[in-house]
VMD Tcl script that builds the backbone (N, CA, C; Angstrom):
set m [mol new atoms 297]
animate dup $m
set s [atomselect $m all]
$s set {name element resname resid chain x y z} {
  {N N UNK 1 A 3.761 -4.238 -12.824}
  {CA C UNK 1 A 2.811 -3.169 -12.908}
  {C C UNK 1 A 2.915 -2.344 -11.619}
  {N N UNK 2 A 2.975 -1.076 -11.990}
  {CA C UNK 2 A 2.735 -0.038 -10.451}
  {C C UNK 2 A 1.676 0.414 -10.098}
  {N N UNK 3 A 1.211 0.029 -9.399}
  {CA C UNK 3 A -0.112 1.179 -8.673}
  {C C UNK 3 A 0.313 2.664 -7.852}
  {N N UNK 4 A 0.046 3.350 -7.423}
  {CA C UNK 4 A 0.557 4.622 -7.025}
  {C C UNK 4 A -1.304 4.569 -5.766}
  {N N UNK 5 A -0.839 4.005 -4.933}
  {CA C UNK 5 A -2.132 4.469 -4.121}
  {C C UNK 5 A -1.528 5.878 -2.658}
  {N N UNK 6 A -2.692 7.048 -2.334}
  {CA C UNK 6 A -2.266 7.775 -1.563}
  {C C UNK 6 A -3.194 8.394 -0.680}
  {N N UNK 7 A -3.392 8.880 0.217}
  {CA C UNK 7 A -4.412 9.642 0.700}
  {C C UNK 7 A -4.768 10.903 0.356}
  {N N UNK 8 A -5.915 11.706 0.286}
  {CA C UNK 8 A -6.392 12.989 -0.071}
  {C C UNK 8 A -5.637 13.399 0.313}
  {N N UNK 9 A -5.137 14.711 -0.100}
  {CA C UNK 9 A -4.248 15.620 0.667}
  {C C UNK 9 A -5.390 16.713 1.324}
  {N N UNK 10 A -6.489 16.582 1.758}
  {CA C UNK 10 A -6.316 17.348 2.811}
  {C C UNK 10 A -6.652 16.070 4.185}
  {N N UNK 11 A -6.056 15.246 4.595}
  {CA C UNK 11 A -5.927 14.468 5.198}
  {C C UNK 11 A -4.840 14.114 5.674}
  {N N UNK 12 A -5.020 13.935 7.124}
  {CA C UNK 12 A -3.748 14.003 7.644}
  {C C UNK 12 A -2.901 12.530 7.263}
  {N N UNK 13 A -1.771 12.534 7.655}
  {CA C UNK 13 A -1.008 11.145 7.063}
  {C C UNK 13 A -1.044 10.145 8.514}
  {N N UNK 14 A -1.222 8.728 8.114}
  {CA C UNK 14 A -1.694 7.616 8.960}
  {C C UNK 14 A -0.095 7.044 9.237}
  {N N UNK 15 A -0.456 6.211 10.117}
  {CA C UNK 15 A 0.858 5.831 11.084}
  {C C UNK 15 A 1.316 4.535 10.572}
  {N N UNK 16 A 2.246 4.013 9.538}
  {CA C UNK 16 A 2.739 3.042 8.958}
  {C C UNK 16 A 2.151 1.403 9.716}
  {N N UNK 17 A 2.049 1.683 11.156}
  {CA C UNK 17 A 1.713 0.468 11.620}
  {C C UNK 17 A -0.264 0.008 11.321}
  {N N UNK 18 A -0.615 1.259 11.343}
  {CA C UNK 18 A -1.901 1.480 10.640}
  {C C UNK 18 A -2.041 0.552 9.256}
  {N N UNK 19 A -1.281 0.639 8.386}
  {CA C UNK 19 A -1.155 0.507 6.851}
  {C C UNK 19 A -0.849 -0.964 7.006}
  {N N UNK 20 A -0.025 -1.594 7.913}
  {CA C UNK 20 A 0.370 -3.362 8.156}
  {C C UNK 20 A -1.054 -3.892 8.568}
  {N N UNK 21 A -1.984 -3.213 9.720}
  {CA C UNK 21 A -2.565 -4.007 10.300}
  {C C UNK 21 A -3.600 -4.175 9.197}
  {N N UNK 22 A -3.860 -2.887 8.400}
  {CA C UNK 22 A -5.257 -2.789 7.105}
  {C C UNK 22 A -5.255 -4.097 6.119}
  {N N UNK 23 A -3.350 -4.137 5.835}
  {CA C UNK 23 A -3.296 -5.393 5.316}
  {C C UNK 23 A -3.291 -6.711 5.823}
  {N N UNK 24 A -2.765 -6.834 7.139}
  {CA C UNK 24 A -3.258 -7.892 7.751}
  {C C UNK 24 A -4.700 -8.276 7.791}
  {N N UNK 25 A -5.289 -7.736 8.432}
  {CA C UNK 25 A -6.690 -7.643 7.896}
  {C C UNK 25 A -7.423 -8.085 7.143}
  {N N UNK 26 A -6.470 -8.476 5.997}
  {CA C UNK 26 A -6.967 -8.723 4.602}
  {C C UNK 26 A -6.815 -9.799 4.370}
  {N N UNK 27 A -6.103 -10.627 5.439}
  {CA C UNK 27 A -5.411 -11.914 5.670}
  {C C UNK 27 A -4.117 -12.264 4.562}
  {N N UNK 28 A -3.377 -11.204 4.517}
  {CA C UNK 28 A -2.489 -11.173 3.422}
  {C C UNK 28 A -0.986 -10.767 4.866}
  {N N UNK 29 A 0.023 -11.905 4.919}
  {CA C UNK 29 A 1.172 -11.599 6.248}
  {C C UNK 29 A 2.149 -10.288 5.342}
  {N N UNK 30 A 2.313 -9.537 5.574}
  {CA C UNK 30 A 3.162 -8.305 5.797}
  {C C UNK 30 A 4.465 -8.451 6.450}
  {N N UNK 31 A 5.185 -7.765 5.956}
  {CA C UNK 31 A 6.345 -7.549 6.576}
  {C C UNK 31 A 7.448 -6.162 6.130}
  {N N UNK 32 A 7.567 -5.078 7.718}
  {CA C UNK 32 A 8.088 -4.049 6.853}
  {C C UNK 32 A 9.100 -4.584 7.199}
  {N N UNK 33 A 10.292 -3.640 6.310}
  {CA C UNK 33 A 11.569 -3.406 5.749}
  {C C UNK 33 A 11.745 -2.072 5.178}
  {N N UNK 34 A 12.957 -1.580 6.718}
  {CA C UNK 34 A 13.224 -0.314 6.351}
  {C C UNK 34 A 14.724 -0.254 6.388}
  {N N UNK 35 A 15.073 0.254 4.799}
  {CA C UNK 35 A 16.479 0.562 4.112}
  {C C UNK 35 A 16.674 1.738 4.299}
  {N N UNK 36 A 17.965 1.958 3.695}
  {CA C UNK 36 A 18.467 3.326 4.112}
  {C C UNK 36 A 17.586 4.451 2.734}
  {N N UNK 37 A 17.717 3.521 1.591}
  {CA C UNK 37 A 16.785 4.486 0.546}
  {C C UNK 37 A 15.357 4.745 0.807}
  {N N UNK 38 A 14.897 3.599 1.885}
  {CA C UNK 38 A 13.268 3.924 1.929}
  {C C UNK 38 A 12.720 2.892 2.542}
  {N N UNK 39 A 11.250 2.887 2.587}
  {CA C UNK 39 A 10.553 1.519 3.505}
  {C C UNK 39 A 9.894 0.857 2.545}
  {N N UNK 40 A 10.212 -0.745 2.531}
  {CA C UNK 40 A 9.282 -1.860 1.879}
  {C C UNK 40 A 8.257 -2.633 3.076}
  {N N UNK 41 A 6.699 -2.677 2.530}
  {CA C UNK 41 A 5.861 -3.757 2.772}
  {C C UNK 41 A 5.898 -5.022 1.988}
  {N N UNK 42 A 6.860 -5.852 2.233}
  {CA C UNK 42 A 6.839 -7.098 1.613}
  {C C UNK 42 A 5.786 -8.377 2.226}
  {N N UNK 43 A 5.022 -8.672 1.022}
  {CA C UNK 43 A 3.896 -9.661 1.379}
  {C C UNK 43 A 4.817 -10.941 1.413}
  {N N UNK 44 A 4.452 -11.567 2.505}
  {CA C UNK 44 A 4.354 -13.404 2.658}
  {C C UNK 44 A 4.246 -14.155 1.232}
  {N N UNK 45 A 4.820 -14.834 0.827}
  {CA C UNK 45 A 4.910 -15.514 -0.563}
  {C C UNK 45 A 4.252 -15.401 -1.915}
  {N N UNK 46 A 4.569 -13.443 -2.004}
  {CA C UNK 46 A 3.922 -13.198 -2.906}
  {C C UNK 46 A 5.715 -12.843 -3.418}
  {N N UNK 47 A 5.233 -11.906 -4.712}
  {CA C UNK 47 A 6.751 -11.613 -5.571}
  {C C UNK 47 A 5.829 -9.601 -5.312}
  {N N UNK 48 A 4.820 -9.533 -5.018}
  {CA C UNK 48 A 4.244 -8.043 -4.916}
  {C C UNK 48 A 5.148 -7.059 -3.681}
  {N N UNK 49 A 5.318 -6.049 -4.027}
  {CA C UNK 49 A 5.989 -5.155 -2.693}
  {C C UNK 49 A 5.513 -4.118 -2.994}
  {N N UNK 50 A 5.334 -3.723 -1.814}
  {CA C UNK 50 A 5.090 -2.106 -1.369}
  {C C UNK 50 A 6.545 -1.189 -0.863}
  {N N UNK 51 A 6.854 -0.249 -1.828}
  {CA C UNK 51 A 7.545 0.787 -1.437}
  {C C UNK 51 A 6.855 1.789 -1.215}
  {N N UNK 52 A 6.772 2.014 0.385}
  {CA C UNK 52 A 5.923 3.305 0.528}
  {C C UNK 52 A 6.482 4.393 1.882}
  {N N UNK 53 A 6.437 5.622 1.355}
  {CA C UNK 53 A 7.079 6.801 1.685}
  {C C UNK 53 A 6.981 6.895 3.299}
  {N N UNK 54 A 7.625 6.804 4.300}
  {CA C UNK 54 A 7.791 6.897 5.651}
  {C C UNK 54 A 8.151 8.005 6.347}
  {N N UNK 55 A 7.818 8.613 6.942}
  {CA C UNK 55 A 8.691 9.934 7.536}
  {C C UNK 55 A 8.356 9.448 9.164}
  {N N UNK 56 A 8.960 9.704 10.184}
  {CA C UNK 56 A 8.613 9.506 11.426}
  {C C UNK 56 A 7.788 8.720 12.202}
  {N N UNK 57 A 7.817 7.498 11.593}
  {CA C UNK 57 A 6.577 6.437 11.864}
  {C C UNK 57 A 5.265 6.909 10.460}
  {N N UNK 58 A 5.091 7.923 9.785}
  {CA C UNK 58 A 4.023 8.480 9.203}
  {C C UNK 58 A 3.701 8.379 8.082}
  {N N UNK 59 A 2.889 7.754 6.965}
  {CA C UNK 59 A 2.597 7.761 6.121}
  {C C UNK 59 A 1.652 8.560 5.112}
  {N N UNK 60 A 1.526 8.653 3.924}
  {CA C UNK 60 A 0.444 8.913 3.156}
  {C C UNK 60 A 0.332 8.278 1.574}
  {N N UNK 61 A 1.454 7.938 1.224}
  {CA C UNK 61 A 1.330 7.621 -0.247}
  {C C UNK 61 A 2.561 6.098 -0.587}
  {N N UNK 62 A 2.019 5.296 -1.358}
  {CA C UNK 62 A 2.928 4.517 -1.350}
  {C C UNK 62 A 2.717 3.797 -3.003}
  {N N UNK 63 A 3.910 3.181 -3.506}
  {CA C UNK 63 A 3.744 2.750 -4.649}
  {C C UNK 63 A 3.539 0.791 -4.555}
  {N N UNK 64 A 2.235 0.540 -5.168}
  {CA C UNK 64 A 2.463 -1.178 -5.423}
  {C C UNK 64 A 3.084 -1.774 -6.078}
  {N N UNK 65 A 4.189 -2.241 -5.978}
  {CA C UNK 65 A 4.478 -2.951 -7.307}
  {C C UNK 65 A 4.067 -4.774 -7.288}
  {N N UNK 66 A 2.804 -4.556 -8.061}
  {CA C UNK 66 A 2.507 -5.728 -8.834}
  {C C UNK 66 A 2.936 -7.080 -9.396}
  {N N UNK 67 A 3.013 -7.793 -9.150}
  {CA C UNK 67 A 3.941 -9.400 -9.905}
  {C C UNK 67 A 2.491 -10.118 -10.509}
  {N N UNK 68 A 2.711 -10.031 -11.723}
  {CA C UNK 68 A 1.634 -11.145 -12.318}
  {C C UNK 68 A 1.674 -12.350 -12.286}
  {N N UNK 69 A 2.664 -12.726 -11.360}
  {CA C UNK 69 A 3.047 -13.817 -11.040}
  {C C UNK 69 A 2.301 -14.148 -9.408}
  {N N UNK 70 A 1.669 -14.010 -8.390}
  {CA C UNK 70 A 0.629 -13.564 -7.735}
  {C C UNK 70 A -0.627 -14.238 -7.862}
  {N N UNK 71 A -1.341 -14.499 -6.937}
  {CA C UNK 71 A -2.804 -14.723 -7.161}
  {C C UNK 71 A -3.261 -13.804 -7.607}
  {N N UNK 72 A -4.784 -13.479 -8.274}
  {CA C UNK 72 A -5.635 -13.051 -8.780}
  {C C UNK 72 A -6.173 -12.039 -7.358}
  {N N UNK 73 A -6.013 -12.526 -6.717}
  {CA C UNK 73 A -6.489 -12.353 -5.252}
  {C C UNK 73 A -6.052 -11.149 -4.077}
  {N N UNK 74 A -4.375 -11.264 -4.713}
  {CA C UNK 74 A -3.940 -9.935 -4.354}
  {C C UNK 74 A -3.739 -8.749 -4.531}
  {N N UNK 75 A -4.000 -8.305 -5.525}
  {CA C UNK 75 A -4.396 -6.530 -5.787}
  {C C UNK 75 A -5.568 -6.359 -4.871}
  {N N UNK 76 A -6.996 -7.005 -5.325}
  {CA C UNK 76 A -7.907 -6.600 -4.620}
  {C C UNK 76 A -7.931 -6.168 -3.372}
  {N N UNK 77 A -6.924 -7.644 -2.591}
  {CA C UNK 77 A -7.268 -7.435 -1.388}
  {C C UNK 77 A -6.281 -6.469 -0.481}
  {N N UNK 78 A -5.255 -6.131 -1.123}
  {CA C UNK 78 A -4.389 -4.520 -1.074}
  {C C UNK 78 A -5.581 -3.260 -1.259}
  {N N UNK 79 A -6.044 -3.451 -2.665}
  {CA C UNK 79 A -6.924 -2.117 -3.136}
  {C C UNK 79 A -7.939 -1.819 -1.509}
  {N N UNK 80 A -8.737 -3.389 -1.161}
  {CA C UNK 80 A -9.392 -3.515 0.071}
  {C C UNK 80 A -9.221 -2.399 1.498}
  {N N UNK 81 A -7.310 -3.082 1.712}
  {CA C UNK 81 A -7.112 -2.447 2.707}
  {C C UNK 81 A -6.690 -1.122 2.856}
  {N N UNK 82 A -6.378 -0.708 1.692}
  {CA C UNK 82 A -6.182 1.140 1.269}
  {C C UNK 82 A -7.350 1.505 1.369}
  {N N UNK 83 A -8.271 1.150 0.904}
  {CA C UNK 83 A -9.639 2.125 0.381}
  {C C UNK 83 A -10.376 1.622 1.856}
  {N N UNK 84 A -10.018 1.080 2.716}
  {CA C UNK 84 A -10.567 0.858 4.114}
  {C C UNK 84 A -9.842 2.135 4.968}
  {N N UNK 85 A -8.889 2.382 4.482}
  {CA C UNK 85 A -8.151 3.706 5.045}
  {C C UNK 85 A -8.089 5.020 4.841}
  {N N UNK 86 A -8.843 4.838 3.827}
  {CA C UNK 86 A -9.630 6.197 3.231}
  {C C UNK 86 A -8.578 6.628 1.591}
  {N N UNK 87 A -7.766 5.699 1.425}
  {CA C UNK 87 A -6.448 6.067 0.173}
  {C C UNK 87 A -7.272 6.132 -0.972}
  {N N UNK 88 A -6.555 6.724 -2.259}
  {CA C UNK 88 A -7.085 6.398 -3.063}
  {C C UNK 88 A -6.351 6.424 -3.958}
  {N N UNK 89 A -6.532 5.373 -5.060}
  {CA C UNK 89 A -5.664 5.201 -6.340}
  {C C UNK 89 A -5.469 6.461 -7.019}
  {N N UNK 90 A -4.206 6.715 -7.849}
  {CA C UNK 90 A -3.671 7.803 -8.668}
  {C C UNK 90 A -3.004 7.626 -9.410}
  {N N UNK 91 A -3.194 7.990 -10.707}
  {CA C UNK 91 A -2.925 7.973 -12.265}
  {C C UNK 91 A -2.790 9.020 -12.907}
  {N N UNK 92 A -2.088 8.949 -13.815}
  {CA C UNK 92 A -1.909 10.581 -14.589}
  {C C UNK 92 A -3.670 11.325 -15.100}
  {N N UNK 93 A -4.832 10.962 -14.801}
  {CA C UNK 93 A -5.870 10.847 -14.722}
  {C C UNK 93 A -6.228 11.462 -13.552}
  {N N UNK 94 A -5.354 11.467 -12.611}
  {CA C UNK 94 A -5.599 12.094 -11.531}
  {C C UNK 94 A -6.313 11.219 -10.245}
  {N N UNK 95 A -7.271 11.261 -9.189}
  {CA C UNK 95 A -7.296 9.998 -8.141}
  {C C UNK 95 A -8.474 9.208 -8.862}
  {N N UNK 96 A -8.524 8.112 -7.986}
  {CA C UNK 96 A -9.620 7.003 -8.364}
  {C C UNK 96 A -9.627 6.330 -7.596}
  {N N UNK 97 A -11.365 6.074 -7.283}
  {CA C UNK 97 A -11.662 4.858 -6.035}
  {C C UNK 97 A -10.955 3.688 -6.454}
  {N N UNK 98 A -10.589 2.724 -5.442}
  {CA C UNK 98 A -9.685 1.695 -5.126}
  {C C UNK 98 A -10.988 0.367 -5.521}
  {N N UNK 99 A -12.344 0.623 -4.956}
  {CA C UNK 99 A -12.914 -0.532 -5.181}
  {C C UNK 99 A -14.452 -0.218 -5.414}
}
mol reanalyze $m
mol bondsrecalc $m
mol representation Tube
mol addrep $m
């Protein structure tokens, strides 16, 4: 499953190390990974990753991808640390609070 979480656009874009610590935070271990196609937040012994858009240290929008294979435990506590950052979920529906 994908989530598509991002910040308002009239908001400026937050600093990738920002986005690790929100999830740390959450007591969920992080780990980026940056490829030549793009940057992954890969969680600690989950199968869930974050591919999310990087420019110069800088963020604003990133995609979840989901493993239902996962605790119950981890969307929330992702949705947690986005919507602690002011992000907000987006769907062809257009945005939506995270929690």
């Amino acid at each position: 499953m994908e989530i598509v979480v991002r910040l308002p656009e009239d908001r400026p874009p937050q600093t990738l190390q920002k986005v690790v610590t929100a999830i740390r935070s959450q007591k969920l271990g992080v780990k980026h990974e940056h490829k030549n196609w793009g940057d992954w937040l890969r969680l600690e012994g989950c199968e869930t990753v974050i591919s999310i858009e990087c420019l110069n240290g800088f963020t604003s929008s990133a995609t979840i991808e989901h493993s239902d294979d996962d605790s119950e435990e981890v969307l929330p506590a992702l949705y947690r640390a986005f919507d602690k950052l002011g992000w907000e979920g987006y769907d062809e529906d257009g945005p939506y609070c995270l929690v």
